[in-house]
C-alpha positions in Angstrom: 127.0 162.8 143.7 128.5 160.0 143.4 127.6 157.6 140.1 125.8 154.7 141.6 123.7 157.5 142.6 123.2 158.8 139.4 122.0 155.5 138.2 119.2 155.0 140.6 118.2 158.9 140.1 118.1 157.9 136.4 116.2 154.8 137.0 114.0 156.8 139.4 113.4 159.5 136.1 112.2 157.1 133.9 110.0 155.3 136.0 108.4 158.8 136.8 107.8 159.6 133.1 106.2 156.4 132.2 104.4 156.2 135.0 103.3 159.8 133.9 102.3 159.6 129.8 101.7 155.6 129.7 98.0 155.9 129.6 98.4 158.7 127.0 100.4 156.1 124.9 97.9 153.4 125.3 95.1 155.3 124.0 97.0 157.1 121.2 98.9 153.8 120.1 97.5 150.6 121.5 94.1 151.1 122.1 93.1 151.1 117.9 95.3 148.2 117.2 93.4 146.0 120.0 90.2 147.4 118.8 91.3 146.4 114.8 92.0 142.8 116.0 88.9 142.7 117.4 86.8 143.6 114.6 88.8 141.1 112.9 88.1 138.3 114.7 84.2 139.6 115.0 84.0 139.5 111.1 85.9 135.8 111.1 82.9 134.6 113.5 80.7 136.3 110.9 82.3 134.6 108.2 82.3 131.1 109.1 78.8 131.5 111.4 77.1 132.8 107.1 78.7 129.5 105.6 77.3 127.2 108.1 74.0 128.9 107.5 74.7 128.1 103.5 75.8 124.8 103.9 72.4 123.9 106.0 70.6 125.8 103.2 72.0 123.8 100.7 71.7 121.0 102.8 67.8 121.5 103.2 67.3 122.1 99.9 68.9 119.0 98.8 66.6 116.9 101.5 63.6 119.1 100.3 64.9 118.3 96.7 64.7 114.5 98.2 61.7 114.6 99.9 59.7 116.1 96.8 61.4 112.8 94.3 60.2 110.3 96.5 56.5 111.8 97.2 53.4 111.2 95.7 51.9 112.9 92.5 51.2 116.5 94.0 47.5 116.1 93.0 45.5 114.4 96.4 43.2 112.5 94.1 45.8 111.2 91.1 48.1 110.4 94.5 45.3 108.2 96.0 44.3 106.5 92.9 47.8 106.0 91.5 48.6 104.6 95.4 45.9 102.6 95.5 47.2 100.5 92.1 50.4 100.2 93.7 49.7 98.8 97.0 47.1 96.2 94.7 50.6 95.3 92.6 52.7 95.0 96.0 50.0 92.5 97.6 49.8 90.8 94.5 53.6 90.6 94.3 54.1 88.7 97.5 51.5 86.9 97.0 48.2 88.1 98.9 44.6 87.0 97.6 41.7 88.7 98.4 42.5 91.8 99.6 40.0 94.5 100.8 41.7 97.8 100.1 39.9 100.9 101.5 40.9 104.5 101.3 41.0 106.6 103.8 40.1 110.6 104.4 43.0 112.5 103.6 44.2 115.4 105.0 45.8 118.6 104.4 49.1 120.3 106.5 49.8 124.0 106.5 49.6 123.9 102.6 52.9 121.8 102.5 51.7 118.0 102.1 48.8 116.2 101.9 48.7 112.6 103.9 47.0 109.8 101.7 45.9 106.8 103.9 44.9 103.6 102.7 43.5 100.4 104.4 44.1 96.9 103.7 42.6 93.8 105.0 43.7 90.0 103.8 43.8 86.9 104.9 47.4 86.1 104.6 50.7 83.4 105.6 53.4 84.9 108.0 56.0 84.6 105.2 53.6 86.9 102.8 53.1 89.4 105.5 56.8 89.5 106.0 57.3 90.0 102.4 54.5 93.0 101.9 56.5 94.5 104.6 60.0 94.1 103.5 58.7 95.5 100.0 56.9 98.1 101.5 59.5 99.8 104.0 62.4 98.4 101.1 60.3 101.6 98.5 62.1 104.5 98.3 58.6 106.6 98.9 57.0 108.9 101.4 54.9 106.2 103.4 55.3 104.4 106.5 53.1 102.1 108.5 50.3 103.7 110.7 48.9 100.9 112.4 49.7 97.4 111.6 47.1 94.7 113.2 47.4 91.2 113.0 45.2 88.4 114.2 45.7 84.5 114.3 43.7 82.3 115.5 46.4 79.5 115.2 47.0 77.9 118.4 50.1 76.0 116.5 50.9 78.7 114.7 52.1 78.5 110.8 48.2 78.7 109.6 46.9 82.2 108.2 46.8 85.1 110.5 44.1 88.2 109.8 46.2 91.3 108.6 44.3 94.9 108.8 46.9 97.3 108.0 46.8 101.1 107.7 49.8 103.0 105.6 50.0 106.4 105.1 51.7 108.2 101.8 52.3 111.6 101.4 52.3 113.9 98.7 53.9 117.1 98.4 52.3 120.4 97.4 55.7 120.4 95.2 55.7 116.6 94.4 56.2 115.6 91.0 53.2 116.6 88.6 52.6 112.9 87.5 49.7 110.7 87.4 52.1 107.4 88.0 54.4 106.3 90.8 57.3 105.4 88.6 58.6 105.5 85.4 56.2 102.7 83.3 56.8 100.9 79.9 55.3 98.2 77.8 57.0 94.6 76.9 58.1 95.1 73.3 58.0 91.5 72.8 56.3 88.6 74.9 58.3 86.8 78.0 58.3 83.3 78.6 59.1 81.6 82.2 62.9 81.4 81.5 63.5 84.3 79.2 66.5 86.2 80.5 66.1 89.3 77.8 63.8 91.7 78.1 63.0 94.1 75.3 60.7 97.4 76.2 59.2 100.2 74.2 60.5 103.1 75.8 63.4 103.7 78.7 62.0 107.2 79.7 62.2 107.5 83.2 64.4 104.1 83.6 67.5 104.3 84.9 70.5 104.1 82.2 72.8 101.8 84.7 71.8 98.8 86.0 71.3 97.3 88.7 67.4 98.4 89.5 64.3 96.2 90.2 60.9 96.4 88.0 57.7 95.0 88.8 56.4 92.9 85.4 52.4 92.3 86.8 52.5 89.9 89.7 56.8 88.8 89.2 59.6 91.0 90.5 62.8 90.9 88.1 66.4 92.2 88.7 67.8 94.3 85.9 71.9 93.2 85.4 72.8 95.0 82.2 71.2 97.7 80.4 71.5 98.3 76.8 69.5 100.7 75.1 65.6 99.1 75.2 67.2 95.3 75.7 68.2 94.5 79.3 69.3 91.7 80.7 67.3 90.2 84.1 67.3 87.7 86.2 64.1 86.2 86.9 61.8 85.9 90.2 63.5 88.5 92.3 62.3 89.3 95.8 61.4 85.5 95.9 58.5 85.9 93.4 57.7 83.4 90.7 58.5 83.6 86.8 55.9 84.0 85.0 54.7 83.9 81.0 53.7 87.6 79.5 52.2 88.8 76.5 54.1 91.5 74.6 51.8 94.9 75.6 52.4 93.9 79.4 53.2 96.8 81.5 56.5 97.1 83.4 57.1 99.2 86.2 60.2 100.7 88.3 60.5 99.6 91.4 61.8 102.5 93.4 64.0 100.9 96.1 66.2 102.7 98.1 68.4 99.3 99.3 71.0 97.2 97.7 69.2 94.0 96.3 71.6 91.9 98.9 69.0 93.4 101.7 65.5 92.6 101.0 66.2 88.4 101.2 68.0 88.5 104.6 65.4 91.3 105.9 62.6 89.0 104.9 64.3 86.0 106.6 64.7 87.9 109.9 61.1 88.6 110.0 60.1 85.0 108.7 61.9 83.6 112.1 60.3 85.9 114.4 56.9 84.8 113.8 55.4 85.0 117.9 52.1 82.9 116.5 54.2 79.7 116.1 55.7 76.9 118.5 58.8 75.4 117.6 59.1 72.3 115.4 60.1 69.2 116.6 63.6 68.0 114.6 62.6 66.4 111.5 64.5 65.2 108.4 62.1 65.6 105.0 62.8 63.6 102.1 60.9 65.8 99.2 60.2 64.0 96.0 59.3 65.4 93.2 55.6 62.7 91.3 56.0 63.1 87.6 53.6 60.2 86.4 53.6 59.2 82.8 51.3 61.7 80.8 48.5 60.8 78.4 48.7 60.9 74.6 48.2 64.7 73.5 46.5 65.3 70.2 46.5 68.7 67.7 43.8 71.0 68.3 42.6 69.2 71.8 43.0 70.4 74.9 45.5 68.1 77.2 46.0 68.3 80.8 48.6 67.3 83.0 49.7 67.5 86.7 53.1 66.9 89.1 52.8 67.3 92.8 55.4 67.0 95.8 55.8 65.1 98.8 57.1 65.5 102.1 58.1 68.9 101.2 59.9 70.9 104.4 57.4 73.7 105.3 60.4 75.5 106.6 60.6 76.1 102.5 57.3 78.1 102.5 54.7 77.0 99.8 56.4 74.9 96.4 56.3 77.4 93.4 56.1 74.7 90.0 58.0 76.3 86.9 58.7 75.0 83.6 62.4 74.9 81.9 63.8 73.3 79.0 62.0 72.6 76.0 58.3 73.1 76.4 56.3 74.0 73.3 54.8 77.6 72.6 51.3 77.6 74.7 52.0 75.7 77.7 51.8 76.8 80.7 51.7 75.7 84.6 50.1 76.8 87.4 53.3 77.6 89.8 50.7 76.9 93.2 49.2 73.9 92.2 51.7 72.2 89.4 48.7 71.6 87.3 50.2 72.2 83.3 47.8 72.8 80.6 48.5 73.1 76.4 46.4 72.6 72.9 49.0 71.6 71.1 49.1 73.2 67.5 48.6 71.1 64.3 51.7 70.1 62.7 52.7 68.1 59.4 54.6 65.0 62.0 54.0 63.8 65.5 56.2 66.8 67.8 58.0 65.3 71.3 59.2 67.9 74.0 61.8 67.2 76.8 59.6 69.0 79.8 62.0 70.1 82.5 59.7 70.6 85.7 61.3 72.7 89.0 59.7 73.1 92.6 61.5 76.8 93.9 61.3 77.9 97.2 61.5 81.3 98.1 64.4 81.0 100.4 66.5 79.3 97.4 67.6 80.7 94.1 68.5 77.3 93.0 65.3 74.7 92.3 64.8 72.3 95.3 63.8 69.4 93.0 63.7 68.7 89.2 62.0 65.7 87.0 61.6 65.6 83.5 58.6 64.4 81.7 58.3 63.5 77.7 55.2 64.6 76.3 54.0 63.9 72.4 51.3 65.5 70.4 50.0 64.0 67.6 47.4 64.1 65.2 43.6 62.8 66.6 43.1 59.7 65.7 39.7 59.8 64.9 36.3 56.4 64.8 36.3 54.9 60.9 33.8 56.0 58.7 31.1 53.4 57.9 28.7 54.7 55.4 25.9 52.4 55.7 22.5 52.6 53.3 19.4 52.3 55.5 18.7 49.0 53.5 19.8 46.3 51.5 17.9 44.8 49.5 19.1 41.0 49.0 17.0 38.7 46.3 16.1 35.2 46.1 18.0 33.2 44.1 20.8 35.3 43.3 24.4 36.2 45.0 24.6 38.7 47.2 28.4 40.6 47.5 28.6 43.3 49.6 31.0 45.4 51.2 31.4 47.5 53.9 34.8 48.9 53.9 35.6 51.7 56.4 37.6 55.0 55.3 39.6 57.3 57.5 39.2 60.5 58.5 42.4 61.3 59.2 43.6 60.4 55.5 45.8 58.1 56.6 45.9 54.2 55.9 44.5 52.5 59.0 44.1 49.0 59.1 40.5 48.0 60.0 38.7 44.8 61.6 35.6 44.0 60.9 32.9 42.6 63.4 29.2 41.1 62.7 27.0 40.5 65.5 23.6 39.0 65.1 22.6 36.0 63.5 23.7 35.3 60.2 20.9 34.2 57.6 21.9 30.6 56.2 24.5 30.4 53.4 26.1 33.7 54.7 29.6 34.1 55.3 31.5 37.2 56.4 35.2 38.1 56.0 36.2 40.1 59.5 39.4 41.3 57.3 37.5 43.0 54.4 34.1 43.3 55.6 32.3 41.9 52.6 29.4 40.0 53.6 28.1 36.9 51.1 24.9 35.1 51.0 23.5 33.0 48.5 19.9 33.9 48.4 17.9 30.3 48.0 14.6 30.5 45.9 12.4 29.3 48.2 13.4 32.1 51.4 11.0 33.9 53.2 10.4 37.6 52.4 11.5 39.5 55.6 14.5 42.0 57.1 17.6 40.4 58.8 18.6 43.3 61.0 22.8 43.1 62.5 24.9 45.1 63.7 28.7 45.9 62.1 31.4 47.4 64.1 34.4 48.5 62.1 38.1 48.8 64.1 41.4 50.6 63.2 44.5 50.6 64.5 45.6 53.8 65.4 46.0 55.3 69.0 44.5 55.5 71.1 42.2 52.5 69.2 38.8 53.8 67.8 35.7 52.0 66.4 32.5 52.9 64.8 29.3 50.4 64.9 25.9 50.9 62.1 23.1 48.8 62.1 22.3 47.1 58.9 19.1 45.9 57.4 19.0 42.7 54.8 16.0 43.2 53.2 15.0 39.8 51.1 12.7 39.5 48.3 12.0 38.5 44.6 14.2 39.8 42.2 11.9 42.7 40.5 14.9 42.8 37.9 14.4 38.8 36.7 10.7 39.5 36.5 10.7 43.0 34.5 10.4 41.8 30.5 10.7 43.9 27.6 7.6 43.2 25.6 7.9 45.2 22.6 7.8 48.2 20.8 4.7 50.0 20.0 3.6 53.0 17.9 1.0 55.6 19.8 0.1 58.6 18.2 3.1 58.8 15.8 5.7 57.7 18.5 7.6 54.8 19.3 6.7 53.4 22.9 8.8 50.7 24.6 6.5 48.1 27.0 7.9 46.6 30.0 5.6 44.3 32.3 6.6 43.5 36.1 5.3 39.5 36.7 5.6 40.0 40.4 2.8 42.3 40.0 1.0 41.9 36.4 1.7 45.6 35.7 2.3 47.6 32.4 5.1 50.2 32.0 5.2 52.4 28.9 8.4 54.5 28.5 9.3 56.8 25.5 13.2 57.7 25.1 13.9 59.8 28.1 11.9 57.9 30.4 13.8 55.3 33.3 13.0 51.9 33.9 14.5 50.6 37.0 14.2 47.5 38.5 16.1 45.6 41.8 18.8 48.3 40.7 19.2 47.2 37.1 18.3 49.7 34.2 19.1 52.8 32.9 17.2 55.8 30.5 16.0 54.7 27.8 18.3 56.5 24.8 16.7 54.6 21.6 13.7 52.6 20.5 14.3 50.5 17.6 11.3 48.1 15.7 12.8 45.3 17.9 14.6 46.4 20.8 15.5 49.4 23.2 19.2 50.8 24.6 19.5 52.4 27.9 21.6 54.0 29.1 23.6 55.0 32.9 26.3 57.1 32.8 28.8 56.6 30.3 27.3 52.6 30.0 24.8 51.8 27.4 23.1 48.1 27.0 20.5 46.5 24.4 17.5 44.6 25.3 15.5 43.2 22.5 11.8 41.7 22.8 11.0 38.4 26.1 14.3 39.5 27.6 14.7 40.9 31.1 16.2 43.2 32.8 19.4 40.7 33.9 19.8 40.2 30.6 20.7 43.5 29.4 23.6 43.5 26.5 26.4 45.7 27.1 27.4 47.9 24.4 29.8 50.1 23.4 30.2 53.4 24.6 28.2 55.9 22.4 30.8 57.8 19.8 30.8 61.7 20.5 29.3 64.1 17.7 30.6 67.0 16.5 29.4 70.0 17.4 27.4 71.2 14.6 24.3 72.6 16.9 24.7 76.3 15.1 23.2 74.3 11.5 20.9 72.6 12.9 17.3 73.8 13.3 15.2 74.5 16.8 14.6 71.2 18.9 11.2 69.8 18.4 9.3 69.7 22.2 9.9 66.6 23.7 6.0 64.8 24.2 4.8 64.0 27.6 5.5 60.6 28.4 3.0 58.0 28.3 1.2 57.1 31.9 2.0 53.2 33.4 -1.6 51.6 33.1 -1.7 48.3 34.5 -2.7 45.0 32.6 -6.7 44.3 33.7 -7.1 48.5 32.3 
């Protein structure tokens, strides 16, 4: 054989023998090895199949997790009370008035959730109903819109339009177990229009980094900086209006799920697609801003005061009024209407404020029109006092000075005028500078009343007067006619007699006794053999026997005794004093 032969009967072996125990081989050797690697990829599958299932788990739990933070309080009842409030604070917020809000029949799911509904019906602008809805779909809450109605009657468009709307929250059988929306506080101290602090009693609940927005009663407010219970805000967020609070006011999270940057733009969008309106013609406004001058306001008195706007661009929405600058503790302005009100406090010295007034719009951060106005308080200034007898008794043949000088309420030292009106009896004169009136009785006058009328003037502001009547009443001087006749001894006791010629009548007076007469007199203090001393006050005059009553001698004042009242014996009873008996008795 030769040795290619060999070869190919070699080649031919081998083929033979493989051919032969091959499948033996294959299931001794290869068969397990493929059957490990397949195992091994069946447990890779496994592998990464059980992590995706972890991954969604964690994933759910984190949106269940999600889901149960932004639902209502799990109770059905505290979530449709505590829903209720809140939808009243949103309306009120952007501005609604007169809103019917209606709750609906809830209704239960599998155990899981509970839907709330709630109805409200108002009477509202487009731009209001676009802010309600930005706010509302801006909360980060379980809630959407179930039917949303709106009516307007408007052919133009741009009037009010009918809003029924139906919303729907829901609260979780694993909700938060709370009887509030979100996190609450009180004011720690009050807020005035352009306070840019705000200091709170407790940040439980609040976020610790800013920004975030709360709801302070009807005013939204931005929170910039947060530092322990004193944050920094900016004022009138969400295009409300700044308002003035009382420290005790409560303040509430507003849980928003958007930047701030969103809400304006969102609201604008829907602003511009109002379907009730036609276009506007192309118009240029020219707003102005009517600050006329302002009354006199006076301590203690209510004042009132009003600025309006003209011309104003309706594209701007409705003016909000706001105060800046220096305005005094108290006052306040209605932001619709521009109408300010204050009762100024008393003060020691006439107080002037710098009033800054601004017309916002909602679209504008920045005020659309400023004016200033310069407003004093002062103290009232209040009519003269005239104090006025009812009568005046004026006698014949005698000088008559009187005076009828005003005073001042106030303290102060007002200048007054004086006016007469009526006619003046002959010989009278009257100084308008003073107000003393002078008249020279004559002897032979006529008995009678001169009846006038006096009006006193001052000077102060705003100018006040006061007017009395006053009565002249003439007749005989009772005084000229009233003669001491003498002393007389009655039963042990000294008796002075007086006789009035203008009527031929007696009077008898013991010490203790008063004799009066046109005015003149006093209480009689001695009776002497020949003469009597009265006295009035700290005054003291003799009259001795044919004199009268004008011709009482002044004396001097009476020296004072010691005190010596513990040696001297019990006062004797003073008698009765004698009766007046007339003349013919």
């Amino acid at each position: 054989m030769q040795q290619r032969e060999k070869i190919l009967a070699g080649v031919l072996g081998a083929f033979v023998v493989v051919w032969l125990f091959a499948p033996k081989f294959d299931s001794a050797f290869l068969a397990p090895l493929r059957e490990a690697r397949e195992n091994i990829d069946t447990a890779k599958t496994r592998l990464i199949a059980a992590e995706d299932k972890e991954v969604e788990t964690i994933q759910a739990k984190g949106f269940l997790a999600a889901k149960r933070r932004r639902s209502l309080p799990r109770d059905p009842n505290v979530a449709m009370r505590v829903y209720q409030e809140w939808l009243t604070d949103l309306a009120e917020v952007s501005g609604w008035q007169r809103v019917e809000i209606d709750p609906g029949r809830t209704s239960e799911n599998a155990g899981n959730y509970t839907t709330i509904p709630v109805t409200l019906k108002a009477s509202v602008t487009w731009e209001q109903l676009g802010r309600f809805a930005t706010l509302f779909q801006e909360a980060d809450l379980l809630q959407r819109f179930k039917q949303f109605d709106v009516l307007s009657r408007n052919a133009g468009g741009g009037g009010p339009v009918n809003v029924t709307l139906t919303v729907e929250g829901l609260a979780m059988v694993t909700g938060p177990e709370t009887s509030q929306i979100s996190p609450e506080a009180k004011l720690a101290a009050g807020l005035d229009v352009s306070s840019t602090n705000l200091k709170i009693d407790s940040t439980e609940g609040f976020p610790s980094e800013a920004p975030f927005l709360l709801r302070i009663g009807p005013e939204m407010v931005r929170v910039t900086e947060c530092e322990g219970t004193s944050w920094t805000i900016e004022r009138g967020a969400r295009k409300s209006s700044p308002r003035t609070f009382d420290a005790g006011e409560v303040v509430q999270l507003f849980p928003t799920m958007d930047p701030p940057a969103t809400a304006a733009p969102a609201l604008e969008q829907f602003v511009s697609t109002e379907f009730f309106a036609k276009p506007r013609p192309t118009r240029t406004y020219s707003p102005k801003l009517s600050t006329p001058a302002p009354q006199q306001a006076y301590f203690n008195k209510f004042w009132s005061y009003a600025v309006s706007v003209s011309d104003w661009n309706p594209d701007w929405d409705e003016p909000v009024y706001t105060l800046r600058g220096d305005f005094p503790e108290g006052m306040e302005i209605n932001p619709a209407t521009g109408d300010i009100e204050w009762t100024p406090a008393p003060a020691d010295e006439p107080q002037t404020y710098k009033l800054e007034v601004a017309v916002m719009s909602i679209w504008a951060d920045e005020p659309k029109l400023t004016g200033t106005v310069t407003v004093s308080a002062m103290r009232q200034n209040l009519p003269p006092v005239l104090n006025v007898p009812g009568e005046i008794p004026v006698y014949f043949g005698r000088s008559a000075e009187i005076s009828f000088a005003a005073e001042n309420p106030e303290g102060e030292n007002d200048r007054h005028t004086y006016r007469l009106e009526g006619q003046l009896p002959e010989g009278a004169t009257f100084d308008s500078s003073s107000g003393t009136l002078r008249w020279d009785a004559p002897l032979d006058g006529v008995p009678g009343t001169v009846s006038l009328q006096l009006t006193a003037t001052d000077n102060g502001s705003p100018v006040q007067a006061t007017t009395r009547s006053i009565n002249l009443v003439l007749g005989d001087d009772v005084a000229t006619y009233t003669r001491f006749e003498g002393v007389f001894g009655i039963n042990g006791q000294q008796v002075a007699f007086f006789r009035d010629l203008t009527q031929n009548k007696q009077r008898r007076a013991s010490v203790g006794d008063k004799i009066t007469a046109a005015g003149v007199g006093g209480t009689v203090e001695e009776i002497g053999l020949n003469f009597v001393v009265l006295t009035d006050d700290d005054k003291r005059w003799r009259l001795e026997p044919g004199q009268n009553l004008r011709q009482l001698q002044e004396l001097p004042p009476k020296p004072i005794a010691p005190d010596t009242s513990a040696d001297q014996p019990p006062a004797v009873p003073k008698p009765e004093p004698v009766q007046e008996e007339s003349a013919d008795s």
